[in-house]
Backbone as CSV, one residue per row, in Angstrom:
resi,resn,N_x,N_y,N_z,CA_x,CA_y,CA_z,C_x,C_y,C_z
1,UNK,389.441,-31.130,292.416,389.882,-32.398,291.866,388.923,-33.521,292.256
2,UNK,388.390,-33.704,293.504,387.320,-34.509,294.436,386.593,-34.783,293.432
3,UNK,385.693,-33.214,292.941,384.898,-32.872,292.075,384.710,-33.291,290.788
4,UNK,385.787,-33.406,289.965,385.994,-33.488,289.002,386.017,-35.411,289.135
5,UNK,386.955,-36.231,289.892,386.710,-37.658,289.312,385.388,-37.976,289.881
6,UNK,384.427,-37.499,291.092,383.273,-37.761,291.212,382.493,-37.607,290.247
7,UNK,382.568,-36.323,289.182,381.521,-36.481,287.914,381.923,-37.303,286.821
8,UNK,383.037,-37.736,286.291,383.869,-38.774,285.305,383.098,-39.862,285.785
9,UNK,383.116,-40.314,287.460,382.400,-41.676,287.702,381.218,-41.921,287.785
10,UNK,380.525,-40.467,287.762,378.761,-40.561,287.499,378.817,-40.432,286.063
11,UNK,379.266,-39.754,285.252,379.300,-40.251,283.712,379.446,-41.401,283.489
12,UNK,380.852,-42.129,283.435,380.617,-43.553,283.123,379.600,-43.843,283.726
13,UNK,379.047,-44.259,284.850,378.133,-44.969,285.794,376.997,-44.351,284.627
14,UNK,376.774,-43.478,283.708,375.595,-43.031,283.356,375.486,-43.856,282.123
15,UNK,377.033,-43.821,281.586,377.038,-44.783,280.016,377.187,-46.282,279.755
16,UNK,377.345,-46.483,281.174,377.760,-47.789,281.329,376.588,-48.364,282.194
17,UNK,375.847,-47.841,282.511,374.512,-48.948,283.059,373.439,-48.931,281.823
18,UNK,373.355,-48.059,280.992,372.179,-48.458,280.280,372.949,-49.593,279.244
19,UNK,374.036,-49.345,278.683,374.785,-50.000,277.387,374.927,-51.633,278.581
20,UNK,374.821,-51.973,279.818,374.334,-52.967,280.706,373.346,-53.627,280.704
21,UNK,372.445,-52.616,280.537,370.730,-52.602,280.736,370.373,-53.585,279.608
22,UNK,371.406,-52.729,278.071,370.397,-53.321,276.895,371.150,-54.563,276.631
23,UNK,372.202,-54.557,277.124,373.001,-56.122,277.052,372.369,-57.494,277.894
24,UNK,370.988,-56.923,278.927,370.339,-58.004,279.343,369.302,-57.838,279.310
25,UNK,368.257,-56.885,278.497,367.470,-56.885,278.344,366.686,-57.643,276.943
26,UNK,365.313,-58.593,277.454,364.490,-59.393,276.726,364.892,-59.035,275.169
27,UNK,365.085,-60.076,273.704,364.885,-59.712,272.800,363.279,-59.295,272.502
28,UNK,362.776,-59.407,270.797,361.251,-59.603,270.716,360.692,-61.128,271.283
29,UNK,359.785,-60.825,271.095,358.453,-61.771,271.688,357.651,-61.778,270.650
30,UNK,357.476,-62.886,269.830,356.273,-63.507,268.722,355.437,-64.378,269.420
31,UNK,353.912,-64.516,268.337,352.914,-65.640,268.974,352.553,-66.059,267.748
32,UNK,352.625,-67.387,267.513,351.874,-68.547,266.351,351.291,-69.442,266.543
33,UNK,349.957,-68.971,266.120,348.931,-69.676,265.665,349.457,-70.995,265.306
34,UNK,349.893,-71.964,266.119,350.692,-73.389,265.429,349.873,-73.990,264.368
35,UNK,348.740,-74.854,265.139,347.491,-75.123,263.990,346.938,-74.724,263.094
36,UNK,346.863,-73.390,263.097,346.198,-72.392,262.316,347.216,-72.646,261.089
37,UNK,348.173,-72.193,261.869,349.431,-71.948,260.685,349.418,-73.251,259.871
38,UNK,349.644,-74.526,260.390,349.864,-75.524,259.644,348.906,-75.951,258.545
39,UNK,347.347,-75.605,258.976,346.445,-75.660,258.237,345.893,-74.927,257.191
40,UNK,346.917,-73.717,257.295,347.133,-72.585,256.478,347.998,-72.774,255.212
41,UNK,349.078,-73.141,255.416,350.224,-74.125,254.335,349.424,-74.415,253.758
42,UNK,349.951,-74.114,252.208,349.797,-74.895,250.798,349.428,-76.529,251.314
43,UNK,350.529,-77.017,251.940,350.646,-78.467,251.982,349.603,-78.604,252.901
44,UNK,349.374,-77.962,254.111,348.235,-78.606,255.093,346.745,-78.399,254.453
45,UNK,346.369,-77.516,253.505,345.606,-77.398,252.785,345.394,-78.523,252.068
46,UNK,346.266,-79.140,251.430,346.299,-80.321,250.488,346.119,-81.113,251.055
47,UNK,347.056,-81.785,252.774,346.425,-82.578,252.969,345.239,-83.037,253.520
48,UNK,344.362,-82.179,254.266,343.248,-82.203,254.691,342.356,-82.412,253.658
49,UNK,342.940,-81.564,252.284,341.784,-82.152,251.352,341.552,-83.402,251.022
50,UNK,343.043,-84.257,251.447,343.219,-85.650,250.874,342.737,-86.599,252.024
51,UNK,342.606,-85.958,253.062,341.831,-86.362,254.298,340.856,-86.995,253.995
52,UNK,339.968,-85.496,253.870,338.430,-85.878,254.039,337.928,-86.196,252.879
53,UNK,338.582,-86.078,251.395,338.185,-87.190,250.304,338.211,-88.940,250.841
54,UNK,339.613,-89.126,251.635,339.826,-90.120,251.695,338.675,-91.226,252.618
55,UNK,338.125,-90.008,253.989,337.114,-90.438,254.686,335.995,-90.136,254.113
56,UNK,335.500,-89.906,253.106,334.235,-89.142,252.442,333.034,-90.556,252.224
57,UNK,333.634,-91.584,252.167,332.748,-92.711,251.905,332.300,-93.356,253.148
58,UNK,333.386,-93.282,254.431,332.662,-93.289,255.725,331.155,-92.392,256.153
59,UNK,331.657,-90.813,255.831,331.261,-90.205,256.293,329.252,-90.245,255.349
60,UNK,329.859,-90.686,254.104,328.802,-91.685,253.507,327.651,-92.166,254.264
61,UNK,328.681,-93.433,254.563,328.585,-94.224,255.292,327.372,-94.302,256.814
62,UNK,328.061,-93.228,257.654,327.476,-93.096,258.719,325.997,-92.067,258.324
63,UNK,325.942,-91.316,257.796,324.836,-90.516,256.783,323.777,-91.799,256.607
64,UNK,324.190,-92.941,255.988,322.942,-93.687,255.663,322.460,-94.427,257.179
65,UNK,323.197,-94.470,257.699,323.526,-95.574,259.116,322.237,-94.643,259.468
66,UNK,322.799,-93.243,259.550,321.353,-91.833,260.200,319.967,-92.425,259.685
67,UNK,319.942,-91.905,258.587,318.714,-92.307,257.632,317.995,-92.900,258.052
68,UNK,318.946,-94.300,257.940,317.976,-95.637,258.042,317.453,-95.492,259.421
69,UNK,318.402,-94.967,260.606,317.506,-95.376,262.382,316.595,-94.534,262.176
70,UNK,316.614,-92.835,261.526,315.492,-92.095,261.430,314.157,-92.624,260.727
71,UNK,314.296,-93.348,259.687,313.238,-93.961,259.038,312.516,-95.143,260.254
72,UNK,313.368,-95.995,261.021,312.888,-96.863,261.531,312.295,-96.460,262.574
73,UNK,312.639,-95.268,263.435,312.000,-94.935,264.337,310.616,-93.919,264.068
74,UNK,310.926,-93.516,263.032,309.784,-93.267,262.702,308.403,-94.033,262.359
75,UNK,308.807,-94.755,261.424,307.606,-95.993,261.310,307.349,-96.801,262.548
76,UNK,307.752,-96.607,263.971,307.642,-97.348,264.974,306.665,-96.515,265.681
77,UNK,306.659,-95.063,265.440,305.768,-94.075,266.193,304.678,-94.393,265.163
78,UNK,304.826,-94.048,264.149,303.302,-94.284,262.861,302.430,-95.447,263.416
79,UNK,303.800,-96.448,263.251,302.797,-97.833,263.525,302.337,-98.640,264.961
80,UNK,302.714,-97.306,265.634,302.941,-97.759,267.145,301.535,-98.995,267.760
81,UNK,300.398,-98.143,267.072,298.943,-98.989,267.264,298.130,-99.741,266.660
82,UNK,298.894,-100.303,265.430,298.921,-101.021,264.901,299.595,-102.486,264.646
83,UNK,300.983,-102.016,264.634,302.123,-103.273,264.985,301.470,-104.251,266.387
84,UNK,302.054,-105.650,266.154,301.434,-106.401,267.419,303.120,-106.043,268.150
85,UNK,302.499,-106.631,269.147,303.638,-106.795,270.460,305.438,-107.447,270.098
86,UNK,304.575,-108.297,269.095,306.458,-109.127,268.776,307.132,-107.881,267.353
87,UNK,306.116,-107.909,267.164,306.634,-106.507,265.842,307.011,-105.728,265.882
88,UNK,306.484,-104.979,267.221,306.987,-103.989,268.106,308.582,-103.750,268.395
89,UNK,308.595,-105.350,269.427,309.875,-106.091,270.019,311.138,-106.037,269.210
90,UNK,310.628,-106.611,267.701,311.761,-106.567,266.971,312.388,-105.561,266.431
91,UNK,311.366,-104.643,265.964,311.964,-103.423,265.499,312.697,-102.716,266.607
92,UNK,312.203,-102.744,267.493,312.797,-102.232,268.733,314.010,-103.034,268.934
93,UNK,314.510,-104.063,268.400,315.747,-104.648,268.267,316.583,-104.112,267.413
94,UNK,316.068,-104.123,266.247,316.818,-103.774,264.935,317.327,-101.958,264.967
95,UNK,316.272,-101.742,265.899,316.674,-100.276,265.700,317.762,-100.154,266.583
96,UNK,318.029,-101.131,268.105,319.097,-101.064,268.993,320.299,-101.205,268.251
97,UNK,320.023,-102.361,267.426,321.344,-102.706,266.789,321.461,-101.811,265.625
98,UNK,320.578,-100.714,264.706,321.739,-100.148,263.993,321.915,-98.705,264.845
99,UNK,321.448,-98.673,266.104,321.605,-97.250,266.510,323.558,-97.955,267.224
100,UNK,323.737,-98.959,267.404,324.744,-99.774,267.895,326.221,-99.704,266.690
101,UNK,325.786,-99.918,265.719,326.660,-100.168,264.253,326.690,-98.756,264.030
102,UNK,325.930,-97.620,264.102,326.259,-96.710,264.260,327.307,-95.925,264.676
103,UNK,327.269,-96.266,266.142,327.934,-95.466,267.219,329.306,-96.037,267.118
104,UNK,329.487,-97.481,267.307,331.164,-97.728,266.637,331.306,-97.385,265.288
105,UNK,330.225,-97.099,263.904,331.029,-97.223,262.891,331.675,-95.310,262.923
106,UNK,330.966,-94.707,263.487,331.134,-92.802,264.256,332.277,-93.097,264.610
107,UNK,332.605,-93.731,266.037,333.438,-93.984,267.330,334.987,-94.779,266.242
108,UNK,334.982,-95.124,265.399,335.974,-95.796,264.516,336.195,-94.882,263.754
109,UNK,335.363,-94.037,262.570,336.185,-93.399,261.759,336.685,-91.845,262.034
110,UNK,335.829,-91.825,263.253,336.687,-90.888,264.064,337.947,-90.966,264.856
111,UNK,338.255,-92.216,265.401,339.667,-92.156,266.064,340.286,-92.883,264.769
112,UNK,340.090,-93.114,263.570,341.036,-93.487,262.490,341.516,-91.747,262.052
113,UNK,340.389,-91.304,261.851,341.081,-89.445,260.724,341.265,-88.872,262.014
114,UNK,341.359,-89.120,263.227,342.170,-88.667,264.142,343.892,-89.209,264.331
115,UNK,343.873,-90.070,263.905,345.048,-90.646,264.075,346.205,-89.989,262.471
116,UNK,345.140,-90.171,261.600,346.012,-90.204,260.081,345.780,-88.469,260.292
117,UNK,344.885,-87.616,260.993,345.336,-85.839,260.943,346.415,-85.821,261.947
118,UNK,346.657,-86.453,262.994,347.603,-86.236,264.210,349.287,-86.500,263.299
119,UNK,349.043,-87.682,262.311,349.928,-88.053,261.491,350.143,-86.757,260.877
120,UNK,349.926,-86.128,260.153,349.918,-85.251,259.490,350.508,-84.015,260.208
121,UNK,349.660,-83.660,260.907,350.200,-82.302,261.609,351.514,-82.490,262.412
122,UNK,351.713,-83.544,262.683,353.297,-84.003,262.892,354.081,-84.081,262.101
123,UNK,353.984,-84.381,260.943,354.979,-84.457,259.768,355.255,-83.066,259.283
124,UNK,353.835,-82.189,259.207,354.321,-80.680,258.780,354.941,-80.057,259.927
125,UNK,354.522,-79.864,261.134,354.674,-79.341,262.535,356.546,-79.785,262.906
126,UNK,356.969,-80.556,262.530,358.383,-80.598,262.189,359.177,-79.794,261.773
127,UNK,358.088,-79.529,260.502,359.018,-78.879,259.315,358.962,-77.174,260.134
128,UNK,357.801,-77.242,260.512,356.855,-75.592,260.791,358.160,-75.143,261.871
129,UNK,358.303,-75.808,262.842,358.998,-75.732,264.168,360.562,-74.823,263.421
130,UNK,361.369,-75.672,262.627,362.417,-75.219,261.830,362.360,-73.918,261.047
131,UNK,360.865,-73.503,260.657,361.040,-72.207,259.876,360.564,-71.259,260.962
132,UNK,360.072,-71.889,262.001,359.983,-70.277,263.235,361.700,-70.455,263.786
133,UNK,362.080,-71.619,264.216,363.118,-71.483,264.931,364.054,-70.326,263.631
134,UNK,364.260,-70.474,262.636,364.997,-69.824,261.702,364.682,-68.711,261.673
135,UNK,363.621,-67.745,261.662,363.105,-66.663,261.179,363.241,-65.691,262.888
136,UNK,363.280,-67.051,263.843,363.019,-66.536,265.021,364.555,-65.930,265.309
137,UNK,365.559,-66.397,265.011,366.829,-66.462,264.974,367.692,-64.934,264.253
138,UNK,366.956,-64.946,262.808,367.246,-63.904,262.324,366.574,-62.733,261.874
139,UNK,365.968,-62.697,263.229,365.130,-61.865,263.195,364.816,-61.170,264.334
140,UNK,365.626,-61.445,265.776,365.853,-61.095,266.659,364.938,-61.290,268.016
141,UNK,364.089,-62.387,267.324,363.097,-62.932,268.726,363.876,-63.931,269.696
142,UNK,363.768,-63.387,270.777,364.428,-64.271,272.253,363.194,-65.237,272.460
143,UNK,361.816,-64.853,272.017,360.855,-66.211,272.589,360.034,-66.280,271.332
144,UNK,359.667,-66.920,270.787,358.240,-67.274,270.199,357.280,-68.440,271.105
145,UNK,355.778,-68.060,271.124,355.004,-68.843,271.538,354.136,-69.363,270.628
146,UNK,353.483,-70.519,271.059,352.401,-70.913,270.487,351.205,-70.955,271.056
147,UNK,350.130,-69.669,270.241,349.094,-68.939,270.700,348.082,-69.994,271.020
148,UNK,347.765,-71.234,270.593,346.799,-72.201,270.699,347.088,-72.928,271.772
149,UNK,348.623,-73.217,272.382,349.072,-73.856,273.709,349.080,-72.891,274.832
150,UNK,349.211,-71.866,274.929,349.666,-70.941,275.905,348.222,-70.141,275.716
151,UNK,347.754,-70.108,277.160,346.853,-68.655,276.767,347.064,-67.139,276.862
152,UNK,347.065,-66.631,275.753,347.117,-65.299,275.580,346.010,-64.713,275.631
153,UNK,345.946,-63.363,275.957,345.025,-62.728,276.564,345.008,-61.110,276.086
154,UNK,346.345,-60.835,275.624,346.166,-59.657,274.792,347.676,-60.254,274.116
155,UNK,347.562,-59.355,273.136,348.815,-59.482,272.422,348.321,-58.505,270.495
156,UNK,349.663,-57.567,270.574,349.680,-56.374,269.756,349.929,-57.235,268.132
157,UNK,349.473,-57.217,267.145,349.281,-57.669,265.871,350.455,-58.079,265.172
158,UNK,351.199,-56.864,265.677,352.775,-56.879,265.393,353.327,-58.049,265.641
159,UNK,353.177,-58.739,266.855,353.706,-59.793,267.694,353.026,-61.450,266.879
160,UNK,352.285,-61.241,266.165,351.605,-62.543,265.878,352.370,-62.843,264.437
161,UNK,352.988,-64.201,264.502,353.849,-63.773,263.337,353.032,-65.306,262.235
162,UNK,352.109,-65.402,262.810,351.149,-66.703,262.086,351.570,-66.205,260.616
163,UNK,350.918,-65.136,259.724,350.733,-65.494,258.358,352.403,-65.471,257.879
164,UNK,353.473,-64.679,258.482,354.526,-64.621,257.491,355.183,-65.955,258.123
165,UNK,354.909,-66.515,259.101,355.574,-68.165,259.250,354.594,-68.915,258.127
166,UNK,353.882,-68.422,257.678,352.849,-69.267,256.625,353.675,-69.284,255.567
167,UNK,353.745,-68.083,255.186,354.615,-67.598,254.148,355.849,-68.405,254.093
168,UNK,356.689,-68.169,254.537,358.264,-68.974,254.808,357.911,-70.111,254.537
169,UNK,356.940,-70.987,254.882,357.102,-72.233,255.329,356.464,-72.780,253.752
170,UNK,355.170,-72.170,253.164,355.273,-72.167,251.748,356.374,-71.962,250.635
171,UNK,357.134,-71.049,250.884,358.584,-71.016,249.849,359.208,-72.258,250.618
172,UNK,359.508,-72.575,251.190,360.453,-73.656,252.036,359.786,-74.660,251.371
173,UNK,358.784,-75.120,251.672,357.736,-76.712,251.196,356.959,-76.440,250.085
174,UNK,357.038,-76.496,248.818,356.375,-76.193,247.817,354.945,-77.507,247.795
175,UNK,354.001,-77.253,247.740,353.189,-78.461,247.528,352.172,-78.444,246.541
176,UNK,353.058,-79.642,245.567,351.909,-79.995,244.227,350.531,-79.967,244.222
177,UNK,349.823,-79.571,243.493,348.236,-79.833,243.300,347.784,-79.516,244.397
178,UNK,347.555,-78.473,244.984,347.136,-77.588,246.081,345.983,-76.494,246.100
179,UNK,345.428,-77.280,246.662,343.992,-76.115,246.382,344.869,-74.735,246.214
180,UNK,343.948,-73.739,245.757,344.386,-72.014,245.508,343.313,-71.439,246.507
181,UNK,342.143,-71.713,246.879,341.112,-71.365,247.605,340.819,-72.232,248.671
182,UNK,339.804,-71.350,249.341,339.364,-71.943,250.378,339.813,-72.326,251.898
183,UNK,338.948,-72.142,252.749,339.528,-72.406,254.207,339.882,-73.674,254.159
184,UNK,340.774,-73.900,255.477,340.901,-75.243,255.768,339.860,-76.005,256.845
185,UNK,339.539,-77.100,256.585,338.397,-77.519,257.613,339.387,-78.171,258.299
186,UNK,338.105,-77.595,259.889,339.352,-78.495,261.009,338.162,-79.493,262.029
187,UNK,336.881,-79.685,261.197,336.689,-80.777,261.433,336.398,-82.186,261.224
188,UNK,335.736,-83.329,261.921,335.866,-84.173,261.010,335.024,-84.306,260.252
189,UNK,335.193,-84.947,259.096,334.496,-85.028,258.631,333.320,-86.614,258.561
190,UNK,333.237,-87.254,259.486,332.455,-88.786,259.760,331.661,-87.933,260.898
191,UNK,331.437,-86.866,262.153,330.887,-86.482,262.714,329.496,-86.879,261.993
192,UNK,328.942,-86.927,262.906,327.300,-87.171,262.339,326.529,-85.695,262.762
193,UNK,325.788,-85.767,261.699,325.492,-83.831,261.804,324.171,-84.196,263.037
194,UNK,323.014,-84.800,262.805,322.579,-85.123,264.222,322.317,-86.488,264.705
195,UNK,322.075,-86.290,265.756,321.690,-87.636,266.646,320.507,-88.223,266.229
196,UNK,320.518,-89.641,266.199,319.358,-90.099,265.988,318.589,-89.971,267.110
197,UNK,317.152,-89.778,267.050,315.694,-89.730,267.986,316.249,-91.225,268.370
198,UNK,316.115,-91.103,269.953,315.682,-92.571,270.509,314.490,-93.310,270.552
């Protein structure tokens, strides 16, 4: 008899710790590409395009700003032994001051399309947050991360749920007149491609 309720209580004890086990054990674990993702969207696509159209005349802009110090410093080496001393002086002014109008008109339309992309990726990154929390929900993930904040270091393909949160978040936000192609650029576009020669 000893015998007999000692094995009944190692049975239960056998069915009743794992059906324990899985009652506290971790759901899944996802990782998203947050940025990626947002810039991936129909809509983040669109708006970046409306971005850097919108800065495209800066970026103009600072392009000629280049030009012109490259031209001036150049004719300053050509004419180095020729020019007199005050000719010298001035150009050597003019070139301070547009290497000057330069660097704030750079230093400005960069913290402006920093401000109006930060705008942006906040307004979608709202929306984005709601279609992981949802998908995360019914779908049986206990954590999702975001692969661009957190560093990851390995992580199985399975686990990266970037393109189908892309997906969702496209049926969810439909966005008009949307490119069909093409990457999204994630930089700026007023960067000056090089430095002017001093």
């Amino acid at each position: 008899m000893k015998t007999r309720v000692l094995a009944i209580t190692l049975l239960l004890c056998f069915v009743a710790v794992p059906a324990g086990l899985l009652a506290q054990a971790p759901g899944k674990v996802g990782i998203v590409d947050i940025q990626g993702a947002m810039l991936s969207t129909t809509e983040g696509k669109k708006a970046m395009a409306d971005l850097q159209k919108k800065y495209q005349p800066r970026q103009l802009e600072v392009g000629k700003l280049q030009q012109d110090i490259q031209s001036l410093n150049d004719q300053l080496q050509r004419q180095a032994a020729t020019l007199s001393e005050e000719e010298q002086r001035s150009k050597s002014r003019e070139l301070e001051e547009k290497q000057k109008v330069l660097k704030r008109t750079t230093e400005d339309a960069q913290a402006d399309f920093q401000v109006d992309r930060d705008e942006m990726l906040r307004r979608i990154g709202q929306k984005m947050v709601k279609v992981i929390q949802d998908y995360a929900q019914k779908n049986g993930f206990s954590l999702v991360l975001g692969s661009d904040q957190v560093p990851v270091y390995y992580a199985d393909k399975e686990v990266d749920l970037t393109a189908e949160i892309v997906r969702l978040y496209d049926a969810a936000n439909p966005a008009a007149d949307a490119p069909t192609t093409g990457k999204p650029a994630t930089t700026h576009p007023a960067t000056p491609a090089a430095k002017p020669k001093q």
